[in-house]
Steps between C-alpha positions, in 0.01 A plus 500: 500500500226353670300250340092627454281264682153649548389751296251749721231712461399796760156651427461795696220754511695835602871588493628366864200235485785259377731580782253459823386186315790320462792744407726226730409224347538678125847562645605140596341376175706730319868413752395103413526551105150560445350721204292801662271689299225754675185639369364753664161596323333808681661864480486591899418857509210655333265385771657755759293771533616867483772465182494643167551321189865669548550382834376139387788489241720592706418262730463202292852615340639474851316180599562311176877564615459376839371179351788456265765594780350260765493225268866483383579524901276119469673420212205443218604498196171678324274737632210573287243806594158510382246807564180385620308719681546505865276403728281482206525161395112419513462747235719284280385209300662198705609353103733790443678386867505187384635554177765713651623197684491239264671726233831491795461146519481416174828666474689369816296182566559481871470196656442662846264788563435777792157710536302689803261300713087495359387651821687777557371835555642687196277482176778503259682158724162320493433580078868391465462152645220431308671619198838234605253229584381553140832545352651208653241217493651173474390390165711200271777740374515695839861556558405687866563160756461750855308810584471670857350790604704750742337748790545885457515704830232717527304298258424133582535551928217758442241246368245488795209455267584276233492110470781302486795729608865436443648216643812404461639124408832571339735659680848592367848564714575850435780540759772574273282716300298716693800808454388488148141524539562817763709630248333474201198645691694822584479561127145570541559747777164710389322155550621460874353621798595492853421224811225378565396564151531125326724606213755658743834324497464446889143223405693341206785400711257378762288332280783312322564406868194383551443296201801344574420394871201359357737257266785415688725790362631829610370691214199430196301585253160318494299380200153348469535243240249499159644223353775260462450310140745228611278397769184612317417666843228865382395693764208781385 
């Protein structure tokens, strides 16, 4: 049995928000002996217009099971779902995110840490990185030492308005992983759509691509870095 050396945190906004973000990178953390938990904190559905309380159940029964079948394909060893209302965020007091959080870390004390960007376009992305930042200040008895923000297609590309946009500085090799991530986003088939759209399978692959070119690889996952407590390097 392999040995645990990190122990990682993934906090996602909606079911599949983990996947686009970094659902490689969960996936190599997890083949190098690393402890994987995700928390993903908003419901997903209820925004959509046209369904019935019915119809919501039914799909938030169907989406919750997505989420737990595209995570085993990453190999994380807890998934935890919380129902926050989606889309809806801003209606919610920003302590109960935050509380939310720190009640998973209190429990797993990661020592690494995953969130969305601050700029992107989605309301519930943006209230969630605030909430992290909160979460995981670096005070004395911190035991988070690295946090990095990932890009969601269809969220952080489509910032034309806002400051300070994503911009990668970590970049991870993903070539031996990327099968996973297309994989484990084929569990979220309703969440899909077809090229051009940006969560297509087709963009993924080609941003992976990309992001790799831009390092030196054949294939990566990009992260803007918050902080790194070793170096006491903070970013805003």
């Amino acid at each position: 049995m392999k040995q645990t050396k990190n122990k990682v945190l993934v906090v996602a906004a909606h079911p599949d928000d983990e996947v686009l973000g970094c659902g490689a990178t969960i996936a190599r953390h997890a083949d190098e002996g690393d402890e994987v938990w995700v928390l993903i904190l908003v419901e997903g559905v209820t925004s959509r217009i046209g369904g019935s309380k019915e119809e919501d159940n039914k799909e938030l029964d169907a989406l919750r099971g997505s989420a737990k079948k595209a995570n085993e394909v990453l190999g994380v060893k807890r998934l935890i779902l919380r129902e926050f209302p989606d889309n809806k965020l801003d209606s919610v007091a920003l302590l109960d995110v935050v509380q939310s959080i720190e009640s998973v870390m209190s429990e797993f004390k990661p020592n690494i840490v995953y969130t969305h960007h601050h700029s992107d376009v989605n309301v519930d992305h943006r209230i969630i990185a605030e909430a992290v930042e909160s979460a995981i200040r670096p005070m004395e008895r911190s035991f988070v030492n690295r946090a990095f923000s990932f890009e969601i297609a269809s969220s952080s590309e489509w910032n034309f308005v806002k400051s300070d946009p994503f911009r990668p500085n970590v970049f991870i090799n993903i070539e031996n992983y990327i099968n996973k991530k297309i994989m484990a986003l084929k569990c979220y088939g309703s969440e899909l759509r077809d090229f051009p759209h940006p969560r297509s399978i087709e963009y993924i692959e080609a941003l992976a691509k990309v992001r790799g070119a831009q390092s030196g690889m054949r294939a990566a996952e990009s992260f803007s870095l918050v902080f790194d407590r070793r170096r006491r390097n903070y970013a805003k």
